[in-house]
C-alpha positions in Angstrom: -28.1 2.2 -48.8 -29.6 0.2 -46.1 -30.0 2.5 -42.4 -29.1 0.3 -39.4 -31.8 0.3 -36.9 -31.3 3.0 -34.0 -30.9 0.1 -31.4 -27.9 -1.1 -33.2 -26.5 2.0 -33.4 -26.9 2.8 -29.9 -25.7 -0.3 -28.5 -22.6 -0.2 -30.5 -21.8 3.2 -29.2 -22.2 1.8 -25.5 -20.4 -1.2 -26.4 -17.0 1.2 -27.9 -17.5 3.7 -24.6 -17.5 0.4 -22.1 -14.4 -0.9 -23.8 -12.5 2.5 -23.9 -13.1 2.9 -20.1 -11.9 -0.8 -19.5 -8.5 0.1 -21.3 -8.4 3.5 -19.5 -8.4 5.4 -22.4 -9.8 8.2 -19.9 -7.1 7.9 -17.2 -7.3 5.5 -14.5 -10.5 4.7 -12.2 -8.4 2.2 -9.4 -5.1 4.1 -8.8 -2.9 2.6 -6.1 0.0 4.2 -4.2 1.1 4.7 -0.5 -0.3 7.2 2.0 2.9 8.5 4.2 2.0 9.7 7.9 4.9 11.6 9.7 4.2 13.4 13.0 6.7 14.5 16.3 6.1 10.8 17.6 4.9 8.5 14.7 5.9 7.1 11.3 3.4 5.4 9.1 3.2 4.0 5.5 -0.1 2.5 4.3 -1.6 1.2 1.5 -3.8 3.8 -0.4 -6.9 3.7 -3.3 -8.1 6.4 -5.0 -10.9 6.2 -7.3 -10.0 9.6 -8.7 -6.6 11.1 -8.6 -4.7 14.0 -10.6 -1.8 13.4 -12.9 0.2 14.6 -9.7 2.6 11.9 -9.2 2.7 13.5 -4.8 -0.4 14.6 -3.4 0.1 16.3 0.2 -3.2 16.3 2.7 -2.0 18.6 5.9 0.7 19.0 7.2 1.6 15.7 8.4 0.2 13.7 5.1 1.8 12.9 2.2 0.5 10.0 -0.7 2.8 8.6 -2.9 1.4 7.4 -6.4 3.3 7.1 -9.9 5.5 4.6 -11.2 8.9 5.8 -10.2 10.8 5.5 -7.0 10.0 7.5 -4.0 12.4 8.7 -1.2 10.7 9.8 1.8 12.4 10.1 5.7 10.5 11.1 8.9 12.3 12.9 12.0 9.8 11.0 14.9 10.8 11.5 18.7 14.7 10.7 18.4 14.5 8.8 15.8 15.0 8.7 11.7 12.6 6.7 9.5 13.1 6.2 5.7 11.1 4.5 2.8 12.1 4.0 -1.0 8.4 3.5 -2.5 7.6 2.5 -5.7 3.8 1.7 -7.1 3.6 -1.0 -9.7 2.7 -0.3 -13.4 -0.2 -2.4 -14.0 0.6 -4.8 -16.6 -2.4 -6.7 -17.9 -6.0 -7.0 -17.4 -7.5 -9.2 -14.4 -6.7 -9.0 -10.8 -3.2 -9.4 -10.0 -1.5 -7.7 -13.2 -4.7 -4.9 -12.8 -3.4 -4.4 -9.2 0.0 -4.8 -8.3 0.4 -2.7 -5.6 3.5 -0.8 -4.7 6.8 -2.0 -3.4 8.4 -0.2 -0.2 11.7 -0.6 1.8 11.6 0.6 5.3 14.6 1.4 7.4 14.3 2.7 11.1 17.7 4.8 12.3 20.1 3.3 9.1 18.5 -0.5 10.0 16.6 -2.1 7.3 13.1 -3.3 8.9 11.3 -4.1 5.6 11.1 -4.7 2.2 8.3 -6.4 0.9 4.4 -5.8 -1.3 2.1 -3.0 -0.1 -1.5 -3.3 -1.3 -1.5 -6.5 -3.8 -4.4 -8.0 -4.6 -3.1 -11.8 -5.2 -0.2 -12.3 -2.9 0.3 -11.8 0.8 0.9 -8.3 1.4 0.8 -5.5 4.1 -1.0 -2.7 4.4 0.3 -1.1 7.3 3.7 -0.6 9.0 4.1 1.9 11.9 6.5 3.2 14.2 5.2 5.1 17.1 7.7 6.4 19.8 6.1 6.3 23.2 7.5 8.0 26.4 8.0 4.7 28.9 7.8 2.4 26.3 10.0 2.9 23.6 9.5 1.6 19.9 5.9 0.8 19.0 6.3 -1.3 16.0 2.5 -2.0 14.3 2.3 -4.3 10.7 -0.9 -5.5 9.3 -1.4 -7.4 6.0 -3.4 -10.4 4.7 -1.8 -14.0 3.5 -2.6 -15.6 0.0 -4.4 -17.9 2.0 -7.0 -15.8 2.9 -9.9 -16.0 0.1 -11.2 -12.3 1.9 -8.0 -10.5 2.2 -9.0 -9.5 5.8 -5.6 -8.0 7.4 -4.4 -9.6 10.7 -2.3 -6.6 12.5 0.7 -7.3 15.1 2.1 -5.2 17.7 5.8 -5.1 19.0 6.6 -3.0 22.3 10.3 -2.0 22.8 12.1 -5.4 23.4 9.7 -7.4 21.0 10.5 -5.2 18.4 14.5 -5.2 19.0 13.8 -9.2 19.1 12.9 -9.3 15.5 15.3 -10.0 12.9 15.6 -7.4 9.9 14.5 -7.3 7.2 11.4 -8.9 8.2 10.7 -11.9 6.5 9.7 -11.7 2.5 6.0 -13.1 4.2 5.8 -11.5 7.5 2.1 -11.7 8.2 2.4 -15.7 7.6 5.5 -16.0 9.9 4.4 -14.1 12.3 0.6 -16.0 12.6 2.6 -18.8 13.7 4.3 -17.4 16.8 1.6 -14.5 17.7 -1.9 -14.1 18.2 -3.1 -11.5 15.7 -5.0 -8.6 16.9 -8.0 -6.6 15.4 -7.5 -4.0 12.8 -8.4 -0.7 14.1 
């Protein structure tokens, strides 16, 4: 019987490890989700990466911090100033190797007092998608509505971010567009991402 030479041997073992990790045979190295934000004066959803992550399907951070992973629906509402804020969130299974069907993102419906605001992609790597939306109650002021997302246009996926004050914000129609960040680039300067 003929012995391989240890090289071969070696690199083969490399070659089975690489491919188990690329089918995540060892759990998941790019988990997606949404990181919820809900304090006495602001509601925020946000698209959230984790390089490692539990098989816990919520993860709390505070008090005042919740992220969302999994591939089921969440329900989540947020008591801000006088107001009511829910979301139905649901991260994407990824479906197939490569970029988009590696990274779908989640899905989230937003409503703001029983009024729809948004349903649309958080955090997908192909198509336009957002990866911010805020409500932020402030006294003389009113609604503070904040979005930020990047177009499929946009070889970078740099995030353009908006801001509505009070009767902006009551000015736009709901649900939001299915492209928002697109629309609204055409009627509004976009400001800088903080």
């Amino acid at each position: 019987m003929r012995k391989l030479p240890y090289a071969v041997v070696t690199t083969g073992f490399v070659l089975l490890f690489i491919s188990l990790i690329g089918n995540n045979s060892f759990g998941d190295s790019h988990v997606q989700g949404i990181k919820v934000t809900c304090t006495s004066s602001r509601f925020e959803i946000g698209a959230h990466n984790s390089a490692t992550v539990s098989n816990a399907s919520v993860v709390k951070i505070g008090n005042s911090e919740t992220i969302y992973y999994g591939y089921k629906n969440h329900n989540v509402a947020c008591h801000f100033g006088n107001h009511i804020a829910r979301a139905k969130l649901a991260t994407l299974k990824p479906q197939e190797k490569g970029q988009c069907g590696a990274y779908p993102g989640s899905l989230a419906n937003l409503w703001l007092d029983g009024k729809i605001v948004i349903h649309g992609f958080f955090n997908n790597d192909c198509y336009e998608s957002l990866s911010i939306a805020s409500f932020e109650d402030k006294k003389g002021i009113g609604i503070v509505f904040k979005i930020c997302g990047h177009t499929g246009d946009n070889p970078e996926y740099k995030d353009d971010c908006f801001l509505f004050q009070n009767e902006d914000f009551k000015s736009l129609s709901r649900p939001l567009p299915d492209f928002p960040i697109s629309e609204f680039r055409k009627k509004w300067t976009p400001q800088k991402k903080e």
